[in-house]
C-alpha angles and dihedrals in degrees: 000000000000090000090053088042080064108046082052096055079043091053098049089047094067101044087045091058096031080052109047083040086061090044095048098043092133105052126202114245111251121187130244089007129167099188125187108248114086095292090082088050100129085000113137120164125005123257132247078228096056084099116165109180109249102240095167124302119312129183128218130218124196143137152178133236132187141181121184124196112190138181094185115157122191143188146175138173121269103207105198099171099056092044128010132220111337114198118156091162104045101235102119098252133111106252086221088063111115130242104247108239124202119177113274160132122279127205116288114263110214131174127201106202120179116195115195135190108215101174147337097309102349120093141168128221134199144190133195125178098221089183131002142157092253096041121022089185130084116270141148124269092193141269133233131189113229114207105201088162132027116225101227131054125029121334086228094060114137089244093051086051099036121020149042140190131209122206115182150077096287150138109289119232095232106154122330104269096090083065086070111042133090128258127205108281080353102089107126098108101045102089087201134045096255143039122227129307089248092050105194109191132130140147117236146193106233143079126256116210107215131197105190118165134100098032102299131107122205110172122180129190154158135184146183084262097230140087100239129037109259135186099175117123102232116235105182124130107237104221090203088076087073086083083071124015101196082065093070118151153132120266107274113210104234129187127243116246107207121194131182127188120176149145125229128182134165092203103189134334094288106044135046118183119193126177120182133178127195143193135192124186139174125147096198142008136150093236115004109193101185089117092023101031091105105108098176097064134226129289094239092088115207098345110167087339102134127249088271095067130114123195086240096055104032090043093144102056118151080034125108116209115194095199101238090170108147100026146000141168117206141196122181128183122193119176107184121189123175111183102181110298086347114090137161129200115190116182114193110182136170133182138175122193145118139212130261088243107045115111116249116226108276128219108318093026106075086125086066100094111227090223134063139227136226134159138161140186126204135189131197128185107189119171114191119205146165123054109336097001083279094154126036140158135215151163134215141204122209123188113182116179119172141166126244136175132255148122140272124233084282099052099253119143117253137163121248135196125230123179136193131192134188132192126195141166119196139199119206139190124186096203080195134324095292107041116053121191114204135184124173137161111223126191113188123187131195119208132188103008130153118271084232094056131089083222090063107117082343116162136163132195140160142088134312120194115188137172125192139181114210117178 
């Protein structure tokens, strides 16, 4: 009953979404709009240009759709000798035990997004998950309002021509590669299936000043720094104040300072050059998302995740989530050059953090740094033929390298490295500007982890087929 329940809330989905893109056909303008079908492909932010004449408030209906179809297979090693039995959950069967994957459909991932124009300059946008893998029901992503124009003072004035601002709970612009991801139902512009191993991705309370003319890009933000709006005055007690026990004191909810600096310049008609750089900060927080903020899921369903798992509760497989809770400190680096159907995409990234709960050295270990480190780099090629750029294939390379704590043969704490790569090459076809056919094969390895993780001698590898519907 509960998988024909789904196909039925599938079913209804894409009706829902075949049915209001019929009726919209003719969509109102909205100004400084990115919108989700193959227009925002390589589109970031949106530009002080992108001017659509206020003739009175119009609203906006669009939405995604996506339906994955996967034969993935995994492994690790279970090392028993090294390490016994190992049951948190009581059901007899070792926690490093693998789900057993079989090719297969997952639940339809739909999005329901309303755009409206408010005023002159001044618009709302909206988000609902309308189906993922971590709620098959119906709730809200977030919204945000964009002023592009105040509506006092002259039309001229440097902030009209030049800047913008964005209040909401929204998705923060932290680097470019979010830009770039799929979201739930949302997956038009990710030319693959996933987005990076680090996925930083979170949605905020908070507002982002932006300058953006003549090429350069100076974002400036700050947030509440968690995912969820909280009033709650924090009592728990910070471990890392036993390095010094004079600094004593309870967990302070911080918020998180964001900042964006970057050059953009279509040069001439065959090359584009973009250079962005980003930082995220928050020095302490009760749950921090920014590496765990996704609330969709991945479309590697159930890789190395163990028998135990469910597609609600182990959404993020494939993902590595360094649980940065409490703080964290990020860089991240993306060069983007498009030379006609040839185009590149680097993300460098670093973090350090730690998490409230995570125990501080203890006499004898100062060396032992209170915080942890992670940091990636990804690479994709992508080279887009045919009219109208409407096929392309590309590859991409994914390094992940984090720190996590243990313990040498005494005992003693120490800090470990464990790395994962992926490789994957991709085929696309853009139907038309609203429908995209994918197809990619993904291996993905895991190095220098622990004989009592999942993740211990742990691959995956296969091939992921997806179609998707974005107006």
């Amino acid at each position: 009953m509960r998988n024909l329940s789904n196909i039925l809330k599938s079913s209804l989905v894409v009706t829902m979404l075949l049915s209001t893109g019929l009726l919209f056909a003719q969509q109102p303008g909205i100004s400084h709009f990115r919108g989700y079908d193959k227009n925002a492909v390589n589109m970031f932010e949106t530009s002080p240009q992108d001017v659509v004449p206020f003739t009175g408030i119009k609203v906006r209906v669009g939405g995604g759709f996506t339906q994955v179809f996967q034969a993935l297979s995994h492994e690790n090693v279970i090392d028993t000798v090294a390490a016994s039995l190992i049951d948190g959950n009581g059901d007899g069967v070792d926690d490093r035990k693998l789900y057993n994957l079989s090719p297969g459909f997952d639940l339809a991932e739909a999005n329901l997004n309303l755009d409206v124009q408010l005023a002159d300059g001044i618009r709302l946008s909206l988000e609902t998950y309308l189906s993922t893998r971590h709620h098959s029901e119906t709730w809200v992503k977030g919204g945000y309002i964009q002023v592009d124009k105040l509506p006092f003072g002259d039309d001229n004035s440097f902030f009209n021509e030049n800047m913008f601002v964005r209040v909401g709970h929204m998705e923060i612009n932290y680097g470019d590669a979010h830009f770039r991801r799929s979201d739930a139902g949302n997956t038009l512009q990710n030319p693959f299936m996933e987005g990076y191993i680090l996925d930083a991705f979170t949605t905020e309370i908070g507002g982002e000043l932006y300058y953006n003319a003549n090429n350069i890009l100076v974002m400036l933000g700050m947030t509440s720094g968690e995912i969820k709006g909280n009033v709650l005055a924090e009592s728990a007690l910070d471990p890392a104040s036993n390095l010094d026990p004079l600094a004593l004191d309870t967990n302070k909810r911080s918020p998180s300072i964001l900042a964006k600096l970057g050059y953009d310049n279509q040069m001439n008609d065959d090359l584009r050059i973009r250079l962005t750089g980003s930082m995220y900060y928050t020095a302490s927080s009760s749950r921090n998302t920014l590496y765990g903020g996704d609330r969709s899921g991945s479309d590697y369903h159930l890789v190395m995740e163990n028998t135990a798992a469910t597609a609600d509760t182990k959404f993020t497989s494939g993902r590595y989530n360094p649980g940065f809770t409490d703080n964290v400190m990020a860089i991240m680096i993306n060069p983007f050059v498009k030379f006609q159907g040839l185009e590149v995409f680097i993300t460098y990234e670093m973090a350090t953090g730690r998490s409230l709960t995570e125990l501080a050295p203890t006499e004898g270990a100062e060396d032992i740094d209170v915080n942890r480190a992670a940091s990636q780099i990804a690479a994709d090629l992508i080279y887009r033929f045919g009219a109208n750029e409407d096929f392309y294939v590309g590859g991409r390379y994914n390094t992940m390298t984090a720190d996590y704590r243990d313990f040498n043969v005494n005992a003693e704490p120490i800090l470990s490295q464990g790395t994962i790569n992926r490789i994957a090459g991709v085929f696309g076809w853009f139907v038309t500007d609203n429908v995209l056919a994918k197809a990619e094969f993904v291996t993905q390895s895991y190095e220098g982890f622990p004989e009592t993780s999942i993740f211990n001698g742990g691959k995956f590898s296969g091939i992921v087929l997806s179609g998707s519907v974005g107006f």
